[in-house]
N, C-alpha and C positions, 0 to 999 in steps of 0.2 A: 673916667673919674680919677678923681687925686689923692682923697684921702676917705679911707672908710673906718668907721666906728664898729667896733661888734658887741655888742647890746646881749653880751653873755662872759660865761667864765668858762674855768675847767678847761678839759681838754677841747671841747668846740673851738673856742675862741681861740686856744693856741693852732690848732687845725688851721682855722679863716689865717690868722696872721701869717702862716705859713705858707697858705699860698699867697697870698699880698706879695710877700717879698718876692716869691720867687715872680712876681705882676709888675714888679716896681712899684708896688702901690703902697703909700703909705698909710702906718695904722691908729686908729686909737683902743687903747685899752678902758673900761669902764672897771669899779672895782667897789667894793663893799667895805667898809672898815674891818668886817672880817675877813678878808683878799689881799691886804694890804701888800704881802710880801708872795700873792699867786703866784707863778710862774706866766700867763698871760700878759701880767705887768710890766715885766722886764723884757719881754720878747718884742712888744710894741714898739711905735716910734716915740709913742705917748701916753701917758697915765693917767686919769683923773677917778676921784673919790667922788661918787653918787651919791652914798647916804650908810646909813648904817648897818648892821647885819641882818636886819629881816628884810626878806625880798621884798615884800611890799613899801617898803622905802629906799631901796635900791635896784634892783635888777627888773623889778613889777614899776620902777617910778619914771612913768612915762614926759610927765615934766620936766624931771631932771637929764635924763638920758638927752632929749632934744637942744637945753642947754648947753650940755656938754658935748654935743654935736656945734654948734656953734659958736661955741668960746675956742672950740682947738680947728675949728674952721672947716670939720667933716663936710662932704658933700655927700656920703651914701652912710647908711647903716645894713650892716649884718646882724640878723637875728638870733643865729644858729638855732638852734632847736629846745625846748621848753619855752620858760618866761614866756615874752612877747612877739615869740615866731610865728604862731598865727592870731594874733588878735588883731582884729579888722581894724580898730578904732587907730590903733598906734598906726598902722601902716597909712591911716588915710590920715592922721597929724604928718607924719614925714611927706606923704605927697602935698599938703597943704604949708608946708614950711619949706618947699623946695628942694626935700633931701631925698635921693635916690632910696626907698625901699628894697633890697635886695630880696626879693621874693614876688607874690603874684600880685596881682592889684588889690587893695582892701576891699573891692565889691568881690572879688572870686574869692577872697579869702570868706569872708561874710555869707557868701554863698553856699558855699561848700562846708563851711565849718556849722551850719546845722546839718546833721546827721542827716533829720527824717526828710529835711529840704534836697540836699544832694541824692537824696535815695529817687527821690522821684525825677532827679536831672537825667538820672543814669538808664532810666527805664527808659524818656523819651529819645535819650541816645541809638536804645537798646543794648543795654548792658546787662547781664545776668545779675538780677537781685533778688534777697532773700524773701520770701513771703512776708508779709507784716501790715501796721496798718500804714494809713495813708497818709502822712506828715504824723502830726504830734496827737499821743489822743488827749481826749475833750474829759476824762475824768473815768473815774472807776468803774461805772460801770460801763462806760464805750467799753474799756479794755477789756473785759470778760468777753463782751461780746465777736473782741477780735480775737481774743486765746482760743475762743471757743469754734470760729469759724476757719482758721488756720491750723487750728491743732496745736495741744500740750505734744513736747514744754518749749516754752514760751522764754525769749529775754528781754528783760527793761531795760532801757538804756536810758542814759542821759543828751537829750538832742543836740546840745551843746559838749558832749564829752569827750574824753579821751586821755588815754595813758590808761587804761583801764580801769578809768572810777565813774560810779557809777552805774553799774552792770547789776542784775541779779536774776535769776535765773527760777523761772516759778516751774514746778509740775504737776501742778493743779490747780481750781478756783481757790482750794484755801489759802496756798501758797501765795500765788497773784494777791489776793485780797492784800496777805503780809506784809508784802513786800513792796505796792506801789506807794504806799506812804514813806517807804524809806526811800526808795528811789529820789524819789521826789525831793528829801530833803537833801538825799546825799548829791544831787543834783545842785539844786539851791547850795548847796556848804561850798564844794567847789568852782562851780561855773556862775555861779549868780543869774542864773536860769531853770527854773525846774520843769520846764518841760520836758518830758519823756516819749520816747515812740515804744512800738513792741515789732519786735519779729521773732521768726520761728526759729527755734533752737537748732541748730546742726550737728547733731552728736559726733563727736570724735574727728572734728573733720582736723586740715592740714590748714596754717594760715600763711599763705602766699601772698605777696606784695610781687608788683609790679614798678622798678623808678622808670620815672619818665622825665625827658628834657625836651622846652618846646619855647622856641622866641615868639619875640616881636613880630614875624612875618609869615607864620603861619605853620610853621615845618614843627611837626612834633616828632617825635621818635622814643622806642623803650629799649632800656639798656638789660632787659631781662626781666629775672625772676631772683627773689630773695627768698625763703623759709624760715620763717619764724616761729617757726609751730613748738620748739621747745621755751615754755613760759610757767612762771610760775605765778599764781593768781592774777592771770591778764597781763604780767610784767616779761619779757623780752628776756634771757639770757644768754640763748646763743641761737645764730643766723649763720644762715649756711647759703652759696648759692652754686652750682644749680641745685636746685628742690630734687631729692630723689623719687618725685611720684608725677613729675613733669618732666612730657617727652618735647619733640621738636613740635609737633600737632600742635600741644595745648598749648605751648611756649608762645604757637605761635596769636592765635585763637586767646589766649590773657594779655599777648602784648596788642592787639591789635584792637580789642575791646576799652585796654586802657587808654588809649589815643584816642579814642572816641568820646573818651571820659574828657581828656582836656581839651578837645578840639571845641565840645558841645559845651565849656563851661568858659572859654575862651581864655585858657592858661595860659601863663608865662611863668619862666623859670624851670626850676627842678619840681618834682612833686613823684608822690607816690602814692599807688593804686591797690590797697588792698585788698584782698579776694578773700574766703573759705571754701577751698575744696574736699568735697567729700568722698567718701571713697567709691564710689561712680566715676569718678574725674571731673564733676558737674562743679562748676563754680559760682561762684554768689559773690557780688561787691558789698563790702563791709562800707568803707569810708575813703575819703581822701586827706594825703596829710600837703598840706599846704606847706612844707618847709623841706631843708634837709633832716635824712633819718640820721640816728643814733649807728645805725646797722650801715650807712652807705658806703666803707670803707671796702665790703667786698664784690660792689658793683665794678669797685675801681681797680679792685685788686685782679677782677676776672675780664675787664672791658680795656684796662690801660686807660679810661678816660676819669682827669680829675673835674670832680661834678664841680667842688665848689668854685674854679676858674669860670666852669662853663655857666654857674648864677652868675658871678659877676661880670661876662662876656655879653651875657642874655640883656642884663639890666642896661648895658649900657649898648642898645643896639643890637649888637651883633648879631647875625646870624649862625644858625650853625653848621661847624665845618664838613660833618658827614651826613648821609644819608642814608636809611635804616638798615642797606644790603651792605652798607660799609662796616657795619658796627660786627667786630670779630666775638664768641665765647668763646674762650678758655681756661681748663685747668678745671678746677676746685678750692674755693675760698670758705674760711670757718674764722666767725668772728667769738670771742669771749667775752661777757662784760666783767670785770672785775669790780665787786661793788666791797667798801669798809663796812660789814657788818657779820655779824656771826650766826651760821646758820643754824648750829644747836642751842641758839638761846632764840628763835623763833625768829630768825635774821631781823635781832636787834641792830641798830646804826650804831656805827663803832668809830666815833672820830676820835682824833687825837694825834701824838706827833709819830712821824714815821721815823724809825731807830734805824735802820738798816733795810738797804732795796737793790735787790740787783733784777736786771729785765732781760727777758729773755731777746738772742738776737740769733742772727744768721742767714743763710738764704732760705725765702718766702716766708720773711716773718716780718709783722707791720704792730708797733706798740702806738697809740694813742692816747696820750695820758698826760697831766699836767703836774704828777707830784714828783719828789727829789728829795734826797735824802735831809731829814730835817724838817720837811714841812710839816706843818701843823692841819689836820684836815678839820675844817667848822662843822661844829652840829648844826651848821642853819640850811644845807641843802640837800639834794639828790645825795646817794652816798657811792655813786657811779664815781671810782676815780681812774680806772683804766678799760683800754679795750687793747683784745691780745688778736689780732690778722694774721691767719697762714695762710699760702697758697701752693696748690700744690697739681703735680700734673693731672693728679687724680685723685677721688675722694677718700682711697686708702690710705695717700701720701699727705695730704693735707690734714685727714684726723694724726695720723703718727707725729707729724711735726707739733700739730695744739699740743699731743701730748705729753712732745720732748719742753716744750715752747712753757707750759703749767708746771713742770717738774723743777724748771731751771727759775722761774718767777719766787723772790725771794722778797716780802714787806711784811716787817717788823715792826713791832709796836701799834699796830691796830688788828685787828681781828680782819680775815677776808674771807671770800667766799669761794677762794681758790680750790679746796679740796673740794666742794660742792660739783665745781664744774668737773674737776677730775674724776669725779664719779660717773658721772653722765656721760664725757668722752669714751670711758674705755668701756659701758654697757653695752653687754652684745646685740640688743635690741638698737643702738643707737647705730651701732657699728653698720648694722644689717641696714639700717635707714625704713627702719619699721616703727613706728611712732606718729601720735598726735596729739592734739591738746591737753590731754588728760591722763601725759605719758610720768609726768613727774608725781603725781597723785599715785599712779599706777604702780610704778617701781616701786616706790614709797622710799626713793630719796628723804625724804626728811624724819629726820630723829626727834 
């Protein structure tokens, strides 16, 4: 391929450009009237304006994006991750317009991307899945009848969902009654689907993700294990890998179940496999994410391999270079998200112009982030504007680095959520690697 488009902003899109160059690949930049002066913009080889500051006529306008694929002469698109990373439909206009999709094919995206459909892929694979019912239920009173036969407490999901909207979690018939009508519409609001499944609630478990890289030609392989398990309302804060409650055993036994996940759904690309384990060590497949994660920075950091070369390698043929006995773990990797909002005003979104920014650096420290002194951050997106990567020989050395790495991180003029994480890092709970989903509730971090 010659020239590839990335069909995103922020620090993603400067990630994708970053490795293009170092591909020889050249890029285009898409950009929003509020983006004008990004920092993706200028990194590119090229620049075009999509539409105006709501995503939905921009960065969601699948029209224009393909346009703009073909007026600056793109043969491939990158999705990165949000927007239109997995929606079926985009990825099968780019395959019906000639344009390389940098991701799986729109029938596996399509596939996978209903919940309660992939739930029953993963069964005939045999892959450990949570009790629940069987695809979608058929209305309120099926679902009593599945709460009731699986056992309280029970979560609704959206079958279509994810980023954690959607969700709610019933402990009883009255509860359930509550709540499937919201579900339902919080389903409808976001995904323009309201269908819902149910499965059994996992109290306190750990949520581990599994990435996986698998071509053209049939070779899949897993590059580990991520920990995501510190989240606050379903949202991601900080990833860790190796998972401290995953030995070589289960490493291997989740890696080896998730190849089974893309073999049997007949994956290409990158992709990720996530699991909830409980404190048994028994693990349950959530969902798959059809794209690059937000968090894959310390697959790269602990494997030396760069994922997103190896999408764009995959899509264009190639095979891959190793094989699974080849793939080294080392060290200890801790991701940060930095997000523009303030957490003692109920992590209000906090855009505006940034006055003063110094970044932390030194050895094993990895910043991923698209802003610079002076930019202006829009209230029209995500309010993720950095990730802080240490690595370190060991998980001692790598939390001390996050937390020379958070102390030296200096952004001025917007609100962050920087002390937030500083909290969390230096908890001796966290420190010990004693936590689970319900760790941030617990502590009662929040004011």
């Amino acid at each position: 391929m010659n020239k590839i488009l990335i069909a995103n902003r922020g620090e993603i899109a400067v990630r994708i450009i970053r490795a293009c160059k170092e591909m020889n690949i050249k890029t285009v930049a898409i950009y929003s009237e509020a983006d004008k002066n990004a920092l993706h913009t200028r990194l590119a080889d090229e620049a075009i304006c999509i539409g105006p500051a709501e995503a939905q006529k921009s960065y969601l306008n699948i029209k224009n994006i393909i346009e703009a694929a073909y007026i600056t002469g793109a043969d491939s698109i990158h999705p990165g991750f949000g927007f239109l990373s997995e929606n079926a439909q985009f990825a099968k206009i780019c395959e019906e317009s000639n344009i390389k999709f940098i991701g799986p094919s729109s029938k596996v995206i399509d596939l996978l991307g209903n919940k309660s459909n992939s739930k029953e892929l993963m069964k005939q694979a045999g892959v450990p899945v949570i009790p629940g019912s069987e695809g979608s239920v058929k209305g309120l009173k099926d679902a009593v009848i599945i709460a009731e036969k699986i056992g309280y407490p029970v979560m609704l999901k959206a079958a279509a969902g994810g980023g954690g909207k959607g969700i709610r979690i019933a402990n009883n018939k009255d509860e359930l009654e509550t709540n499937y009508n919201i579900v339902k519409q919080e389903a409808k609001n976001s995904f323009n689907d309201d269908e819902i499944y149910i499965e059994k609630f996992i109290k306190n478990p750990r949520h581990v993700e599994i990435q996986i890289l698998a071509d053209e030609h049939g070779n899949v392989v897993h590059l580990g294990e991520r920990d995501c398990t510190i989240q606050r309302k379903h949202q991601k804060l900080i990833e860790e890998t190796p998972s401290t409650v995953v030995d070589e055993k289960l490493r291997n036994k989740m890696g080896n179940a998730a190849v089974k996940a893309a073999k049997i759904a007949g994956y290409t690309s990158c992709g990720t496999v996530e699991f909830l384990v409980d404190s048994d060590k028994n693990f349950y497949f959530m969902e798959m994410n059809t794209r690059i994660q937000v968090e894959h920075p310390i697959t790269e950091m602990r494997t030396g391999i760069d994922i997103v070369k190896e999408q764009i390698r995959i899509v264009a043929g190639e095979e891959l270079k190793f094989k699974q006995k080849e793939i080294e773990f080392r060290g200890h990797s801790i991701e940060c998200r930095i997000n523009a909002e303030n957490p003692n005003k109920n992590f209000m979104p906090s855009p505006g112009q940034i006055k003063e920014i110094n970044l932390p650096g030194g050895n094993g420290i990895r910043i991923d982030t698209a802003i610079y002194n002076g930019y202006i951050i829009p209230p029209n997106y995500d309010s993720m504007i950095a990730k802080i990567i240490v690595f370190g020989n060991s998980r001692n050395e790598a939390i001390a680095k996050m937390k020379r790495a958070l102390e030296e991180l200096v952004i001025d003029g917007v609100d962050t959520n920087r002390d937030f994480l500083f909290s969390i890092i230096r908890n001796p709970n966290f420190i010990r690697g004693n936590y689970d989903t319900s760790f941030i509730e617990i502590e009662k971090f929040e004011k």
